[in-house]
C-alpha positions in Angstrom: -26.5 -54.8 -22.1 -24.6 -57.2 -23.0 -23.8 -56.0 -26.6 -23.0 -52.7 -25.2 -20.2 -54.4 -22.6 -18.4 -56.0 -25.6 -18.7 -52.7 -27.5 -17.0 -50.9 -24.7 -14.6 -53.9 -24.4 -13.8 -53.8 -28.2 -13.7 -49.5 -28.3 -11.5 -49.3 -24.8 -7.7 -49.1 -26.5 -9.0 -47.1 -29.0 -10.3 -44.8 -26.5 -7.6 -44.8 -24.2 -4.5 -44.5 -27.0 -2.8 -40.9 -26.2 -0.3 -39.6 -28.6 2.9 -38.4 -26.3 4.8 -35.0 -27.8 7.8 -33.4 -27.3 8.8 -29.8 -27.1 12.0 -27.6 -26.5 10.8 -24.3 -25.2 12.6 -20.7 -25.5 14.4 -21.4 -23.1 15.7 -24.8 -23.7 14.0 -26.8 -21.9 12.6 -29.7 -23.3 8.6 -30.1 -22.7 6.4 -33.2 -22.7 2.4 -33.6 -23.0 -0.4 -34.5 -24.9 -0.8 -31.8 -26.9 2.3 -29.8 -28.6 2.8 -26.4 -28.0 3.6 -25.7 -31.5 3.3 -28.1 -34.6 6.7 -26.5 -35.8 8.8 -27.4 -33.0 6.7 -30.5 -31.4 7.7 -34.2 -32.6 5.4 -37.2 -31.7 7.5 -39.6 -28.9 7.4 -43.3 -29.1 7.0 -44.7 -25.5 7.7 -48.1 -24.1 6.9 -48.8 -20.3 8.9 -50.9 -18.1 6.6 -52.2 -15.2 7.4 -54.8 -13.2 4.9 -56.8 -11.1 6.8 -57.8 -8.3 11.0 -57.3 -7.6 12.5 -60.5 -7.9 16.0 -61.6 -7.7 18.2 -64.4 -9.0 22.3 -65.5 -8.7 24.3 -65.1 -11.4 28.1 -65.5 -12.1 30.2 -65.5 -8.6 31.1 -62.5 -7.5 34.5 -61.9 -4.7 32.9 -59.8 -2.6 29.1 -58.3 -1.6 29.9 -55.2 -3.5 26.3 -53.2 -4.1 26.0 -52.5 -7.8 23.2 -50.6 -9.6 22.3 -50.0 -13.1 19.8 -47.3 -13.3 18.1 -43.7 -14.7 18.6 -40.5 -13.7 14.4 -40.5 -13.7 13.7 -43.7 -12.3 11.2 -43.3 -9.1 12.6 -47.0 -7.8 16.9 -45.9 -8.8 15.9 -42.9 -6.5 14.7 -45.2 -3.6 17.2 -47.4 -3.9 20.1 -44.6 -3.6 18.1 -43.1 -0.6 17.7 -46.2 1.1 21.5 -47.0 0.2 22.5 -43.5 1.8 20.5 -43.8 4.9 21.7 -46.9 5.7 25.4 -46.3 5.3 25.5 -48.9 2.1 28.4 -48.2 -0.3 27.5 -48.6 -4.0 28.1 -47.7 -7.0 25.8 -46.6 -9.7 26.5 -46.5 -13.4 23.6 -44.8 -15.7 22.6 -46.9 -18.7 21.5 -43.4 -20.2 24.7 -41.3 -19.7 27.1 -44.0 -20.4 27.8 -46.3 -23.3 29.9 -48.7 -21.1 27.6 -48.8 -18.4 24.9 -49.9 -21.1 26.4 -52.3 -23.2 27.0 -54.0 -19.3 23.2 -53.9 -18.8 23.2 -55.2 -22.0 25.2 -58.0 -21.4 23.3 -59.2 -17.9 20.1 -59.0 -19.9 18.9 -55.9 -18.2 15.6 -54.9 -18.9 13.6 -52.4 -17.1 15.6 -50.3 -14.0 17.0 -50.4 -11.7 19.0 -53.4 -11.8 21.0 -54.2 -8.5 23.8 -56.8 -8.1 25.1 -57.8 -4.6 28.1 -59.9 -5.4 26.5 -63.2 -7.1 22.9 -62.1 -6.4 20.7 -59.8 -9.2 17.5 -57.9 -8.0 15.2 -56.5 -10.5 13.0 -53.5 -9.5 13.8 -52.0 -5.7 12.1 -53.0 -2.4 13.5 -52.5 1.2 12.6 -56.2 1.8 13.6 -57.5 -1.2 17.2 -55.6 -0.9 17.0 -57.3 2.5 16.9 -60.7 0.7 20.0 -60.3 -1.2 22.1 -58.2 0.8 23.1 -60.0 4.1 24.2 -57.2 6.0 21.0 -54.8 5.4 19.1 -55.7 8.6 
């Protein structure tokens, strides 16, 4: 039994490795999945997953005020909370996509983003999006 856990243990990546394609239909709309629609149009996609464990937070340079800014995705499932949450809650921010703009990234770039959304509140950086943890760095969010 044992020999056959460590086989299992030792096959498992192997196993679980998907190849990712892409696809532009008819159309124009661009496809993705596991197996291409057509070898003449599909290109294999690289992928590299941002997860993040927890949302944590830290200060960084002083800021003059406790302006809410966000660098995020157009895709992201947590930038998406984090506007909704902003909007229900009467929160003024502003957003600057680090996909869409080359300004707006080399200023992720500089902060050390990695992974999205990242969320300034004057001198205080949250990684990631939680109510509570936006409630930690944003004094008025109560």
């Amino acid at each position: 039994m044992a020999r056959f856990l460590l086989g299992l243990f030792v096959m498992l990546p192997l196993l679980c490795s998907a190849q990712i394609y892409q696809w532009t239909d008819e159309s124009g709309r661009v496809h993705f999945g596991d197996k291409p629609k057509g070898k003449e149009n599909a290109e294999q996609v690289s992928v590299k997953v941002n997860v993040y464990e927890s949302v944590g937070y830290s200060s960084i340079a002083p800021a003059q005020d406790d302006r809410v800014v966000m660098y995020g995705a157009s895709w992201c499932g947590y930038c998406r909370q984090a506007r909704n949450y902003f909007q229900q809650n009467g929160i003024r921010y502003v957003e600057y996509d680090i996909e869409k703009s080359e300004r707006a990234r080399r200023a992720y770039d500089s902060i050390g983003g990695n992974g999205v959304p990242v969320i300034l509140v004057g001198d205080k950086r949250m990684n990631g999006f939680s109510v509570e943890g936006f409630q930690g760095v944003y004094p008025a969010a109560d």
